[in-house]
CHARMM-style PDB file with segment names, atoms N, HN, CA, C and O in Angstrom:
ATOM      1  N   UNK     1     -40.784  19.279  14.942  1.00  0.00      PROA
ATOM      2  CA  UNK     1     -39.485  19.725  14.485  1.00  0.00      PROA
ATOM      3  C   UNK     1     -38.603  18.495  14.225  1.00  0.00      PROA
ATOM      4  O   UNK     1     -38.481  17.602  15.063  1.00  0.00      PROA
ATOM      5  N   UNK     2     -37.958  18.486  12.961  1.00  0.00      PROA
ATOM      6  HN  UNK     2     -38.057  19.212  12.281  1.00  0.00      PROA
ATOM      7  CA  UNK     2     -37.683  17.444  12.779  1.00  0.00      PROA
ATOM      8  C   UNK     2     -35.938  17.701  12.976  1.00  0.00      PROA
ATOM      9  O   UNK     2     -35.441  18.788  12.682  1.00  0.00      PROA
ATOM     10  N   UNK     3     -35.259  16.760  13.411  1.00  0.00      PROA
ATOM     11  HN  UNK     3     -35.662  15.877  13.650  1.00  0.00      PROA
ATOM     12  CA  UNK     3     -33.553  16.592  13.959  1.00  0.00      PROA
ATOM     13  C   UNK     3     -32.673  15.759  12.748  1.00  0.00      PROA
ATOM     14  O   UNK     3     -33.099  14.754  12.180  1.00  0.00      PROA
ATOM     15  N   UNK     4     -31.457  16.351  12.504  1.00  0.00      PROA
ATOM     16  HN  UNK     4     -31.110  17.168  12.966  1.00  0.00      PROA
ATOM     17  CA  UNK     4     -30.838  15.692  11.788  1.00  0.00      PROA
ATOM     18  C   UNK     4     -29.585  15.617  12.198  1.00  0.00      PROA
ATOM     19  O   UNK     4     -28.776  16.510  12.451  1.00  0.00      PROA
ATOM     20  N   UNK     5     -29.472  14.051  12.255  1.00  0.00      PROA
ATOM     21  HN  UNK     5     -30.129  13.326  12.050  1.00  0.00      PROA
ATOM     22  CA  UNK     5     -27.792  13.675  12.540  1.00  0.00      PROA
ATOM     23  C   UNK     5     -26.933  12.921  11.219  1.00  0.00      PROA
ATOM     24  O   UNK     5     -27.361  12.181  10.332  1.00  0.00      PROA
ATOM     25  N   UNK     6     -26.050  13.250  11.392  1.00  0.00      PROA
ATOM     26  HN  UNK     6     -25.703  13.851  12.113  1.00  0.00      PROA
ATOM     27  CA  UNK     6     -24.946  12.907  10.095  1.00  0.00      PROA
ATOM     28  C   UNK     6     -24.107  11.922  11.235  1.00  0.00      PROA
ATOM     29  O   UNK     6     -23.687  12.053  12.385  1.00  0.00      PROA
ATOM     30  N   UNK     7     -24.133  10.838  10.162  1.00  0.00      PROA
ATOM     31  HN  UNK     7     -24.473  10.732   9.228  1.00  0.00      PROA
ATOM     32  CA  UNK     7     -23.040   9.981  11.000  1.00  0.00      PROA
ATOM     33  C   UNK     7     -22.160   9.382   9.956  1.00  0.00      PROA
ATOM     34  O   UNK     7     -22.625   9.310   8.819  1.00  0.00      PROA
ATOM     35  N   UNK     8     -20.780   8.880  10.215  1.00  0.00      PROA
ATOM     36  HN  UNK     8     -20.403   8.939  11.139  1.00  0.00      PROA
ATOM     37  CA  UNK     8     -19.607   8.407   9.341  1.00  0.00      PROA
ATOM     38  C   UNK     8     -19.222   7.195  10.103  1.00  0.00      PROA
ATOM     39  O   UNK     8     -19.137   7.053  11.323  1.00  0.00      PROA
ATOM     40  N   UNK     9     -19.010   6.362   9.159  1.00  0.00      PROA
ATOM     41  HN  UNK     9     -19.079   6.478   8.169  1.00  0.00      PROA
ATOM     42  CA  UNK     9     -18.269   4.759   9.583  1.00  0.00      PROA
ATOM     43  C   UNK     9     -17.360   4.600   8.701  1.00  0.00      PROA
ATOM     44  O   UNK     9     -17.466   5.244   7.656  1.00  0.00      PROA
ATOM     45  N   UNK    10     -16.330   3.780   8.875  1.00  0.00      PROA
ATOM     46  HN  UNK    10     -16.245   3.257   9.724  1.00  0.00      PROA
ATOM     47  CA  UNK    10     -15.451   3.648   8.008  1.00  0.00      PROA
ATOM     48  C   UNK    10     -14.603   2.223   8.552  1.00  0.00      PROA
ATOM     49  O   UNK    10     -14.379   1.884   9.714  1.00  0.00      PROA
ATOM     50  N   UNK    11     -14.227   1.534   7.271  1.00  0.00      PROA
ATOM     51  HN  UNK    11     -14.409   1.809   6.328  1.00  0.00      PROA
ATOM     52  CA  UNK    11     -13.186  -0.072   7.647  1.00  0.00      PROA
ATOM     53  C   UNK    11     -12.327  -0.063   6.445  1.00  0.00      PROA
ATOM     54  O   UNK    11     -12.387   0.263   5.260  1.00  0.00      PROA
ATOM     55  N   UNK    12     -11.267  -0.714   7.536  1.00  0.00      PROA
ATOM     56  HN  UNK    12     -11.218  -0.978   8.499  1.00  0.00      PROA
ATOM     57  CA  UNK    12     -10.099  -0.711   5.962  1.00  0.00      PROA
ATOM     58  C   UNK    12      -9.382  -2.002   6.686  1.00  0.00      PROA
ATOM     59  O   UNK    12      -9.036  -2.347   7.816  1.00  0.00      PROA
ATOM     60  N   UNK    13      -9.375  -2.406   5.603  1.00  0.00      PROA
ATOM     61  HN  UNK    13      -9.656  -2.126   4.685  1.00  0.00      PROA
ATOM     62  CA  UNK    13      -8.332  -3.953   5.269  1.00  0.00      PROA
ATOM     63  C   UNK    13      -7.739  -3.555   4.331  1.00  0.00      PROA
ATOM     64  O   UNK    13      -8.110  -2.937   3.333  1.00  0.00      PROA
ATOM     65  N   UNK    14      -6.146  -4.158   4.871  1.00  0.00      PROA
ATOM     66  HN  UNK    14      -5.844  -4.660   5.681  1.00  0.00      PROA
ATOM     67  CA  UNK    14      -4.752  -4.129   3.982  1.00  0.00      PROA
ATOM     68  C   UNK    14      -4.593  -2.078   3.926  1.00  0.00      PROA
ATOM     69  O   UNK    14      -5.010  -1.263   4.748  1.00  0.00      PROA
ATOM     70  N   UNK    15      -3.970  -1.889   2.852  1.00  0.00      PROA
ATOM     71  HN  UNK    15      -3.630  -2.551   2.184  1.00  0.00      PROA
ATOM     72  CA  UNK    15      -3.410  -0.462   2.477  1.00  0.00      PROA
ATOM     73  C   UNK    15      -3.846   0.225   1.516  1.00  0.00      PROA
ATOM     74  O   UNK    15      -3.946  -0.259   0.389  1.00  0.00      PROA
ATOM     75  N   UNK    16      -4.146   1.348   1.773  1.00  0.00      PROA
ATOM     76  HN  UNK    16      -4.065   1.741   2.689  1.00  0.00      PROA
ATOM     77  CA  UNK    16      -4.674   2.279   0.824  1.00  0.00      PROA
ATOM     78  C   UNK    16      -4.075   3.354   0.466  1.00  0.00      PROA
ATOM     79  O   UNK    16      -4.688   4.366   0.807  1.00  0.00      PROA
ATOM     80  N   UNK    17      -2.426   3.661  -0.487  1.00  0.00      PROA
ATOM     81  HN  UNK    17      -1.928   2.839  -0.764  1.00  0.00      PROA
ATOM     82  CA  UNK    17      -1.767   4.727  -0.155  1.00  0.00      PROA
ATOM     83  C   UNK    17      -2.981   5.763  -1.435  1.00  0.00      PROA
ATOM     84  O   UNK    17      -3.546   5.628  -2.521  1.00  0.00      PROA
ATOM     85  N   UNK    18      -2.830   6.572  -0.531  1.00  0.00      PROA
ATOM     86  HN  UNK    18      -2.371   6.681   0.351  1.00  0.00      PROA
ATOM     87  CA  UNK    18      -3.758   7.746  -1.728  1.00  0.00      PROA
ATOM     88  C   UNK    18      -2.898   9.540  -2.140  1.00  0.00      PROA
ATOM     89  O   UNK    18      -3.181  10.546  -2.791  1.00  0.00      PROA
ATOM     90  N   UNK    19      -1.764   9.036  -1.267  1.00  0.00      PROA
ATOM     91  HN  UNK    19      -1.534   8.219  -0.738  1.00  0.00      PROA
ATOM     92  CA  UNK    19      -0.460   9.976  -1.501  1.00  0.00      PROA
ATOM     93  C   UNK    19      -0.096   9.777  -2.867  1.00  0.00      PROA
ATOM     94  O   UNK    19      -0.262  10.845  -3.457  1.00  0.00      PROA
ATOM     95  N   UNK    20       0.277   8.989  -3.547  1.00  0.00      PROA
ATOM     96  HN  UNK    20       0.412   8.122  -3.068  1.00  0.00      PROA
ATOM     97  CA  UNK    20       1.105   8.345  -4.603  1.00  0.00      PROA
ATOM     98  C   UNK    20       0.331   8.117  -5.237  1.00  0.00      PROA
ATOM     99  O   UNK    20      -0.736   7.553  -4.998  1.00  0.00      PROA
ATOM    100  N   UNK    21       1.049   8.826  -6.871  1.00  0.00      PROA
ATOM    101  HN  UNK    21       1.916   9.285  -7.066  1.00  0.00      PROA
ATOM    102  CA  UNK    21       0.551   9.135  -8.067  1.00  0.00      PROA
ATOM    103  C   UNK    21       0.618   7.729  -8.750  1.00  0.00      PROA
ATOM    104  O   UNK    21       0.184   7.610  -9.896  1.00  0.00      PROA
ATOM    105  N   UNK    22       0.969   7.025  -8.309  1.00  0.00      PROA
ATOM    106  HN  UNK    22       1.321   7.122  -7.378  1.00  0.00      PROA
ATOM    107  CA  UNK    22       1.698   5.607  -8.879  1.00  0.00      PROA
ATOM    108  C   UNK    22       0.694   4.885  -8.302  1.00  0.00      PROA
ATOM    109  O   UNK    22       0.993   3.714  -8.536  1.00  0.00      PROA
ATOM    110  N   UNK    23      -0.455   4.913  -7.602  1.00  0.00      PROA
ATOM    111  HN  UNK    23      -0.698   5.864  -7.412  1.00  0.00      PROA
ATOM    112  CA  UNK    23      -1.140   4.275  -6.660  1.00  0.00      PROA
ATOM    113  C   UNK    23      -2.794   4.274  -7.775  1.00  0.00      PROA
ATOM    114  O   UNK    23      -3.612   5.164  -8.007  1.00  0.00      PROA
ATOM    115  N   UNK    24      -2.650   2.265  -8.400  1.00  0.00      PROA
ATOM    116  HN  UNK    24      -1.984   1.542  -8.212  1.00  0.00      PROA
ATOM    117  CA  UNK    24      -3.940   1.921  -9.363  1.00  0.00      PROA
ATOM    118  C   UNK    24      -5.428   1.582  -7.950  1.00  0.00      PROA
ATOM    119  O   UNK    24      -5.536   0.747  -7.052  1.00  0.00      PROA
ATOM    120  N   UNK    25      -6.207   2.590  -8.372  1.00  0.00      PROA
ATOM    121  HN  UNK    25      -6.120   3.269  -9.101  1.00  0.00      PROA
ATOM    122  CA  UNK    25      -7.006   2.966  -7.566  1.00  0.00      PROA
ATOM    123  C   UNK    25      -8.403   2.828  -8.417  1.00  0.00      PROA
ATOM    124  O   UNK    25      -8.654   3.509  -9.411  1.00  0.00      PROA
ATOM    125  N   UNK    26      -9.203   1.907  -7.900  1.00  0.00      PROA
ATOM    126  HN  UNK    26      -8.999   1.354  -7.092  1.00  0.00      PROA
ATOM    127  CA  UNK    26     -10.566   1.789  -8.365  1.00  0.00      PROA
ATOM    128  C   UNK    26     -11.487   2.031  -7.348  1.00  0.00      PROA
ATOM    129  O   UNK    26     -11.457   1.461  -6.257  1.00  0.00      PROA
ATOM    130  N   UNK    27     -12.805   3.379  -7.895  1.00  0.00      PROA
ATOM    131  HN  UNK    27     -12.829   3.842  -8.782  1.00  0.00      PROA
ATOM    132  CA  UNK    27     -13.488   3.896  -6.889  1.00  0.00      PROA
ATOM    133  C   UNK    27     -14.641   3.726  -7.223  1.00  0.00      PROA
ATOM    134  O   UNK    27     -14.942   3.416  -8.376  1.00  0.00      PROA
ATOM    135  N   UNK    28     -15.432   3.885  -6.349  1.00  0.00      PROA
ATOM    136  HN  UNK    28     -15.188   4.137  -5.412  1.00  0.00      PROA
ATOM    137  CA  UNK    28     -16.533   3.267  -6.506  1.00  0.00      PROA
ATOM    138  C   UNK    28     -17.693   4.051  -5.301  1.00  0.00      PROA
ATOM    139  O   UNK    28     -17.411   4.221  -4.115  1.00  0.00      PROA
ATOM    140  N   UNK    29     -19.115   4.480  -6.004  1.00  0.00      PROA
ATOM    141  HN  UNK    29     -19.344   4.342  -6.967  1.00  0.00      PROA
ATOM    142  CA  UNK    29     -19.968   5.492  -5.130  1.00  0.00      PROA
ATOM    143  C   UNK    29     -21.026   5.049  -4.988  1.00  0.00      PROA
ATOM    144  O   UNK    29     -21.345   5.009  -6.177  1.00  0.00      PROA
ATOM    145  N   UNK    30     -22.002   4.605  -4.385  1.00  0.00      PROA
ATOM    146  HN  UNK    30     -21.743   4.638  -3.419  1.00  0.00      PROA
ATOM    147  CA  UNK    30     -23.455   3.990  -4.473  1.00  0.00      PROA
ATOM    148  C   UNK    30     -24.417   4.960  -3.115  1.00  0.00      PROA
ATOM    149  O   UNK    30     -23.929   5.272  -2.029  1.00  0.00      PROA
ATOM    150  N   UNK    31     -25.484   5.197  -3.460  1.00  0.00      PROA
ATOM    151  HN  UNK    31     -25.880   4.944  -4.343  1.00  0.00      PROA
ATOM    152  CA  UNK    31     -26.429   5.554  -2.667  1.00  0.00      PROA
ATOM    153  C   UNK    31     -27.884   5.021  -2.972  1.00  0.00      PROA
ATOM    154  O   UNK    31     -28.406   4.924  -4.083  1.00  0.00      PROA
ATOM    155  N   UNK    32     -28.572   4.608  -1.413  1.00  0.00      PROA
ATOM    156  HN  UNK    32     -28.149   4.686  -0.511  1.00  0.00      PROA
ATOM    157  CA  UNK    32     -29.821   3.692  -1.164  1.00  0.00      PROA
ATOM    158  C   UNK    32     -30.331   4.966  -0.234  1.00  0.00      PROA
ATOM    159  O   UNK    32     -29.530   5.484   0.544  1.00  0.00      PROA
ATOM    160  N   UNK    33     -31.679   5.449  -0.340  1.00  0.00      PROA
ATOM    161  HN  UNK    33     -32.330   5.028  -0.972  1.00  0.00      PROA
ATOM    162  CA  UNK    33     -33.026   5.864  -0.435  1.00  0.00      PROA
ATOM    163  C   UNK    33     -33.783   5.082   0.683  1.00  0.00      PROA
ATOM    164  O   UNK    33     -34.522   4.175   0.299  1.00  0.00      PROA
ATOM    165  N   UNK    34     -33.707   5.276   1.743  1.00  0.00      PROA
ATOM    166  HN  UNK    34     -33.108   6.013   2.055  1.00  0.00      PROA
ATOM    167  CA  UNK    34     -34.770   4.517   3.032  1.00  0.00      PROA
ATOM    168  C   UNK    34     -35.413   5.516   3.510  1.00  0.00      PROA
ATOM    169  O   UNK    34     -35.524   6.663   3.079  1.00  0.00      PROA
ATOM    170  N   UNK    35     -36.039   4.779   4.873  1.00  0.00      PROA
ATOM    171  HN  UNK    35     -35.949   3.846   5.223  1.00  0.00      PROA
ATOM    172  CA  UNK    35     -37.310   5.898   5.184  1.00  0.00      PROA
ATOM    173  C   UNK    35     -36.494   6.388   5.926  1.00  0.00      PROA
ATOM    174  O   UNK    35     -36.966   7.342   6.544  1.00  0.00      PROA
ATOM    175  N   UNK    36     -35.744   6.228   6.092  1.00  0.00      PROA
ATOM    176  HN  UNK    36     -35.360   5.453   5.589  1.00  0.00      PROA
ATOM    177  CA  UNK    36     -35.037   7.209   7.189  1.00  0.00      PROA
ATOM    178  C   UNK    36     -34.058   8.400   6.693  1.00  0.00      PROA
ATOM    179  O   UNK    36     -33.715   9.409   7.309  1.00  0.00      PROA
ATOM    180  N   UNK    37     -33.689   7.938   5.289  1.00  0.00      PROA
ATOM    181  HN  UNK    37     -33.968   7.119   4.789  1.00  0.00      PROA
ATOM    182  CA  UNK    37     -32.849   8.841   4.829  1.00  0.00      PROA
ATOM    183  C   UNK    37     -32.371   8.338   3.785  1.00  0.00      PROA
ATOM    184  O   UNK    37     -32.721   7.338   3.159  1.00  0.00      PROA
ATOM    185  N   UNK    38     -31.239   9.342   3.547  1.00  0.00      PROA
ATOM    186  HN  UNK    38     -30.954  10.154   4.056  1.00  0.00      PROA
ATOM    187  CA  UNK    38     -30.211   8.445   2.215  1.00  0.00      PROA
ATOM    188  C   UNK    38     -28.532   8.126   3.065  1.00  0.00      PROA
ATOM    189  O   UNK    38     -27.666   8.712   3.714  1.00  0.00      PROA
ATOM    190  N   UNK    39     -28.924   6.574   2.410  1.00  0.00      PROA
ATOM    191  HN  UNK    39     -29.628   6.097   1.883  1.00  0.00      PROA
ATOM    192  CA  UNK    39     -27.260   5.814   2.816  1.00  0.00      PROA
ATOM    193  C   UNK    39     -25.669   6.308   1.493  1.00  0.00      PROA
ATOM    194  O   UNK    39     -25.627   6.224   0.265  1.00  0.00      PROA
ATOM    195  N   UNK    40     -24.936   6.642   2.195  1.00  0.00      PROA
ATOM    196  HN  UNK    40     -24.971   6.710   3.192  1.00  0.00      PROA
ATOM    197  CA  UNK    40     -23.969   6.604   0.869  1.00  0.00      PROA
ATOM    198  C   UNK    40     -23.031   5.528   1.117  1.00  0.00      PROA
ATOM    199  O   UNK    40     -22.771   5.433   2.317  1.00  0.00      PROA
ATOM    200  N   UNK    41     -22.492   4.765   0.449  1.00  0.00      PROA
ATOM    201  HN  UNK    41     -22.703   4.843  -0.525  1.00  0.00      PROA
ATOM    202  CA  UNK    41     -21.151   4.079   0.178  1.00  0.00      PROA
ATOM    203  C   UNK    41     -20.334   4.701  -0.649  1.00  0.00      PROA
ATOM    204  O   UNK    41     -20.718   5.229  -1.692  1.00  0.00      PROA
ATOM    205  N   UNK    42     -18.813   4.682  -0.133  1.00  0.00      PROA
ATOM    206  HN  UNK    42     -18.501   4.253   0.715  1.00  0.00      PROA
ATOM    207  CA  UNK    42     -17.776   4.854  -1.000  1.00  0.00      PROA
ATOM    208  C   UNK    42     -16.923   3.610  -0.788  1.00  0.00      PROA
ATOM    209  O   UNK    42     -16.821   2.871   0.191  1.00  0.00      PROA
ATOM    210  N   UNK    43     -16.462   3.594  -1.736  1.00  0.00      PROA
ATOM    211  HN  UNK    43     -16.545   4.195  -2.531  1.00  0.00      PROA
ATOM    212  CA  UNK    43     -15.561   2.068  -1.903  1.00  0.00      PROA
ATOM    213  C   UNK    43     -13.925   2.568  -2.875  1.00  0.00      PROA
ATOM    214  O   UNK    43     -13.751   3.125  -3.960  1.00  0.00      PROA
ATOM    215  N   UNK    44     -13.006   2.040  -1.845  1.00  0.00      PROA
ATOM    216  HN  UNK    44     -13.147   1.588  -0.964  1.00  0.00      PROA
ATOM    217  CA  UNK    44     -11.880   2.269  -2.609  1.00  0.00      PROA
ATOM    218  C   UNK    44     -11.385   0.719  -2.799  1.00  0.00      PROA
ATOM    219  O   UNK    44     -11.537  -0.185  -1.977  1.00  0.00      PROA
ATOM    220  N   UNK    45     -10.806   0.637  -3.977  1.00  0.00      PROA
ATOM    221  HN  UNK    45     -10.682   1.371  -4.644  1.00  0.00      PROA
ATOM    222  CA  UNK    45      -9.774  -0.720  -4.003  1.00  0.00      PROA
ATOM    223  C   UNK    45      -8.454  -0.591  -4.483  1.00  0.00      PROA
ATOM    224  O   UNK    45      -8.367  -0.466  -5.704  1.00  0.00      PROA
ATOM    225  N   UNK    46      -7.344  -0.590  -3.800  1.00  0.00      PROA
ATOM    226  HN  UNK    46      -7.414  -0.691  -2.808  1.00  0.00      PROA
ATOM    227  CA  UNK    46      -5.823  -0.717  -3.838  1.00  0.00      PROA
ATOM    228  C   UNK    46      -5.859  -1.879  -4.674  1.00  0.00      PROA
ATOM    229  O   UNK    46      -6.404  -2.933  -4.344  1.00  0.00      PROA
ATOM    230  N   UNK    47      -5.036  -1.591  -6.198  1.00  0.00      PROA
ATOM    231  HN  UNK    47      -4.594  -0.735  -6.466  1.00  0.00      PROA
ATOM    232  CA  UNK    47      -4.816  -2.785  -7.139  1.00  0.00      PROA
ATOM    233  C   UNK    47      -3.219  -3.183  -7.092  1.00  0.00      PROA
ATOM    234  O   UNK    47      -2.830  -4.273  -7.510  1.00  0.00      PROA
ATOM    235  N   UNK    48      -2.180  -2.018  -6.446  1.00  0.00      PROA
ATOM    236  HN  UNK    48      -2.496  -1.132  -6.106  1.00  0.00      PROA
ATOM    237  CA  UNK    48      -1.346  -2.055  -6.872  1.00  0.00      PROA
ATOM    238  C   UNK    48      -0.817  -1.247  -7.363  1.00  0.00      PROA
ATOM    239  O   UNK    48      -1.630  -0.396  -7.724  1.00  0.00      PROA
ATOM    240  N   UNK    49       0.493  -0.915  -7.689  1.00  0.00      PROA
ATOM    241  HN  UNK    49       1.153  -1.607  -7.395  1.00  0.00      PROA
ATOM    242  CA  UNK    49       1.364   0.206  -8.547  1.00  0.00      PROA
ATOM    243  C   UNK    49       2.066  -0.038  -9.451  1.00  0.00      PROA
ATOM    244  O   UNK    49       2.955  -0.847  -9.713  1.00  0.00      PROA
ATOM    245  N   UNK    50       1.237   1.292 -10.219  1.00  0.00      PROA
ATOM    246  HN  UNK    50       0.515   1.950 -10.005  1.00  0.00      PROA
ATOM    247  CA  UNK    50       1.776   1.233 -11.540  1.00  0.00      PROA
ATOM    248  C   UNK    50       3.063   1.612 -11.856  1.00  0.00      PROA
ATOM    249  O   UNK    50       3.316   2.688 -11.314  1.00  0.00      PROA
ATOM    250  N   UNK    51       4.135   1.112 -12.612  1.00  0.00      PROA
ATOM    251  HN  UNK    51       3.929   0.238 -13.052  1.00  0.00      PROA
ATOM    252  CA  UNK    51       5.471   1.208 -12.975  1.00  0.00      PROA
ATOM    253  C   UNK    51       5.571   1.614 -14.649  1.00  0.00      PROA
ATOM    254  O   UNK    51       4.716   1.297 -15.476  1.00  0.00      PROA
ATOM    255  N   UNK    52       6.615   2.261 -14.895  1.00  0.00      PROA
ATOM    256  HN  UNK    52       7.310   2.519 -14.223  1.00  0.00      PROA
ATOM    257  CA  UNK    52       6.600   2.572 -16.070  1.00  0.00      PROA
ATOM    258  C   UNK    52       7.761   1.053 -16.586  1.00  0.00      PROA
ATOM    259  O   UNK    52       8.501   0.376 -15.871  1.00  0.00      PROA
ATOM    260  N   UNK    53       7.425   0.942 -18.412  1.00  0.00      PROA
ATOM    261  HN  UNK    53       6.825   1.492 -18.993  1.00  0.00      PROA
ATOM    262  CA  UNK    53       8.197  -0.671 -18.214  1.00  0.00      PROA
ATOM    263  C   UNK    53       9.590  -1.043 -18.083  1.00  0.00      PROA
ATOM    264  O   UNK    53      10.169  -2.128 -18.114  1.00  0.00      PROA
ATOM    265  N   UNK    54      10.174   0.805 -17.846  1.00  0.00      PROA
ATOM    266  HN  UNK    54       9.703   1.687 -17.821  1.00  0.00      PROA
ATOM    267  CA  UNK    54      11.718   0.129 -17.498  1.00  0.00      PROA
ATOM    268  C   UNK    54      11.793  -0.542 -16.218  1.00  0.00      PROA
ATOM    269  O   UNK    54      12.179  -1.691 -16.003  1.00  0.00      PROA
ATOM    270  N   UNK    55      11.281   0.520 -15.211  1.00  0.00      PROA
ATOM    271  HN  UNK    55      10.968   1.454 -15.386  1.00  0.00      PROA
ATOM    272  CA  UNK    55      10.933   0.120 -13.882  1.00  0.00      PROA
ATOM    273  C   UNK    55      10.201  -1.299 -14.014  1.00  0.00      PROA
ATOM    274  O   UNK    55      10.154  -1.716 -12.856  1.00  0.00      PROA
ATOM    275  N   UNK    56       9.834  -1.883 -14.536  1.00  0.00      PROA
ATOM    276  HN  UNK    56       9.872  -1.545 -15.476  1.00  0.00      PROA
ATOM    277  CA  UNK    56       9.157  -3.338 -14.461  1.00  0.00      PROA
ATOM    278  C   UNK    56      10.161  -4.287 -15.176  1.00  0.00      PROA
ATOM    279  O   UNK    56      10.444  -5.371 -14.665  1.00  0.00      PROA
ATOM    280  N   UNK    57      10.598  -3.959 -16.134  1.00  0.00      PROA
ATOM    281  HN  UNK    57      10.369  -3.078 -16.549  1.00  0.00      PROA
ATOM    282  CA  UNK    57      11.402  -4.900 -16.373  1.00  0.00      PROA
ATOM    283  C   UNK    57      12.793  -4.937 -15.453  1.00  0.00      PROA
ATOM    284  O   UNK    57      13.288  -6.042 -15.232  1.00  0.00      PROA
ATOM    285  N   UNK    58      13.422  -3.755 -14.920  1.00  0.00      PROA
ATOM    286  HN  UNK    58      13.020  -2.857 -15.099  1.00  0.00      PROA
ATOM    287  CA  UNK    58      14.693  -4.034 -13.846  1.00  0.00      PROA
ATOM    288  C   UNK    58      14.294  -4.546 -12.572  1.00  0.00      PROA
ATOM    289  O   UNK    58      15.064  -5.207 -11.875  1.00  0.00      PROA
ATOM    290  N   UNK    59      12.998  -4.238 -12.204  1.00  0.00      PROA
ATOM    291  HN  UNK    59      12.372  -3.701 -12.770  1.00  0.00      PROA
ATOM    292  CA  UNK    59      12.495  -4.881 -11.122  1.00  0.00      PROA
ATOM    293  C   UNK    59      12.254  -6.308 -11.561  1.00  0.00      PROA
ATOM    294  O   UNK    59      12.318  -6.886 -10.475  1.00  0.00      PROA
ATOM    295  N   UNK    60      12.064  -7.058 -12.289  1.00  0.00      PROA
ATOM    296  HN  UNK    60      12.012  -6.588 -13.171  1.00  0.00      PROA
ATOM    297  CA  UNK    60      11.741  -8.617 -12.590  1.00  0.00      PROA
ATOM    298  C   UNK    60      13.215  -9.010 -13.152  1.00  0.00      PROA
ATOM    299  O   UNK    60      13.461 -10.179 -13.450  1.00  0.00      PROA
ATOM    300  N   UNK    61      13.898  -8.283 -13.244  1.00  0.00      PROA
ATOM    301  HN  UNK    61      13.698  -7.333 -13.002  1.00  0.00      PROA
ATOM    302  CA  UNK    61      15.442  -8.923 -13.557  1.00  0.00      PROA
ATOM    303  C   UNK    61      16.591  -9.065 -11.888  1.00  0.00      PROA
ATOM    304  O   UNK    61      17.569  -9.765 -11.622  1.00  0.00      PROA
ATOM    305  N   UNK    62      15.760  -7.937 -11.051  1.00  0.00      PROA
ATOM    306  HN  UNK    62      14.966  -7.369 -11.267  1.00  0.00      PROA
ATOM    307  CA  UNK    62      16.685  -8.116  -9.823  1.00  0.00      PROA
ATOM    308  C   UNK    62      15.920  -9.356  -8.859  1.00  0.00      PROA
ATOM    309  O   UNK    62      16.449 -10.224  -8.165  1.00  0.00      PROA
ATOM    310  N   UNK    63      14.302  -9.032  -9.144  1.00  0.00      PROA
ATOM    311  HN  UNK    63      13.873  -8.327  -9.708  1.00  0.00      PROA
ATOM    312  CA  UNK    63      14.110 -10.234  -8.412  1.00  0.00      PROA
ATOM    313  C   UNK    63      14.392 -11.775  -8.699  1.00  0.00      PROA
ATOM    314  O   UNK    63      14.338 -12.559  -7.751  1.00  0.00      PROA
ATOM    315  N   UNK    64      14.655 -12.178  -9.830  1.00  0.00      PROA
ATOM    316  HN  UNK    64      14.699 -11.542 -10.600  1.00  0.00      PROA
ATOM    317  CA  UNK    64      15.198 -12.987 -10.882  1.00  0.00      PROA
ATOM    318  C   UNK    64      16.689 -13.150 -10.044  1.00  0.00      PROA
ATOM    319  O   UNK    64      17.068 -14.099  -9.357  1.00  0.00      PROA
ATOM    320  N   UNK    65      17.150 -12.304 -10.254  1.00  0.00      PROA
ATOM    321  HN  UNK    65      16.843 -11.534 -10.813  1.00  0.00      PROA
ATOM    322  CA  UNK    65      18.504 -12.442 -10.047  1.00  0.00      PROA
ATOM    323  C   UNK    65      19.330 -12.734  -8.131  1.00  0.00      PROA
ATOM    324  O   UNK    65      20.393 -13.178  -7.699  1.00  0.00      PROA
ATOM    325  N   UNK    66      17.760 -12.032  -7.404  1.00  0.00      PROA
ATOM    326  HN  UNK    66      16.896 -11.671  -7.755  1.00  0.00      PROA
ATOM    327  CA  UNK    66      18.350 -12.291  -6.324  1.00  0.00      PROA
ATOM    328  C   UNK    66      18.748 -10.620  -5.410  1.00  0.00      PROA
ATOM    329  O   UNK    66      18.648 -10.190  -4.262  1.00  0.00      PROA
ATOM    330  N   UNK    67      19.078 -10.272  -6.338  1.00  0.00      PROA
ATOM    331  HN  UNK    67      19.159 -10.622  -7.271  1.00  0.00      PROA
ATOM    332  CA  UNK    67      19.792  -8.528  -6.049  1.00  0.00      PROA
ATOM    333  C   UNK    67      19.112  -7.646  -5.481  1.00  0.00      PROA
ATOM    334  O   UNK    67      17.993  -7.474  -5.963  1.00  0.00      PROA
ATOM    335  N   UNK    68      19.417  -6.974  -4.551  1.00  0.00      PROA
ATOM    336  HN  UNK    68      20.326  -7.114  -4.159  1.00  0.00      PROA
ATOM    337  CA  UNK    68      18.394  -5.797  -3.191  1.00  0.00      PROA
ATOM    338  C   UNK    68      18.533  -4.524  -4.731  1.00  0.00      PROA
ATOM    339  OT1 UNK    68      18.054  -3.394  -4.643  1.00  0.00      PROA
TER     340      UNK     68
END
């Protein structure tokens, strides 16, 4: 009779907001085939947020300028 266990690991460095629609998100899925079973990886990468270009340009004029 053969037994099966499911197991989960997981590591995170830095931030991963996955709330926010504004949140540039590259994903990524891989699975490896051993004798023991199948491995999955998921991979997220936080690039940053996306702004529309008013929001980018008043944001690079206040930091420019100094202004909260």
């Amino acid at each position: 009779m053969e037994t099966k266990i499911a197991r989960s690991e997981w590591y995170l460095q830095g931030r991963l907001p996955l709330h926010t629609l504004r949140a540039d998100i590259e994903y990524g899925f891989s699975e490896a085939r051993t004798t023991y079973g199948v491995i999955g990886v998921k991979c997220w990468i936080y690039k940053g947020e996306i702004f529309t270009q008013k929001k980018r340009e008043s944001a690079a004029r206040n930091s420019a300028s100094g202004a909260f």
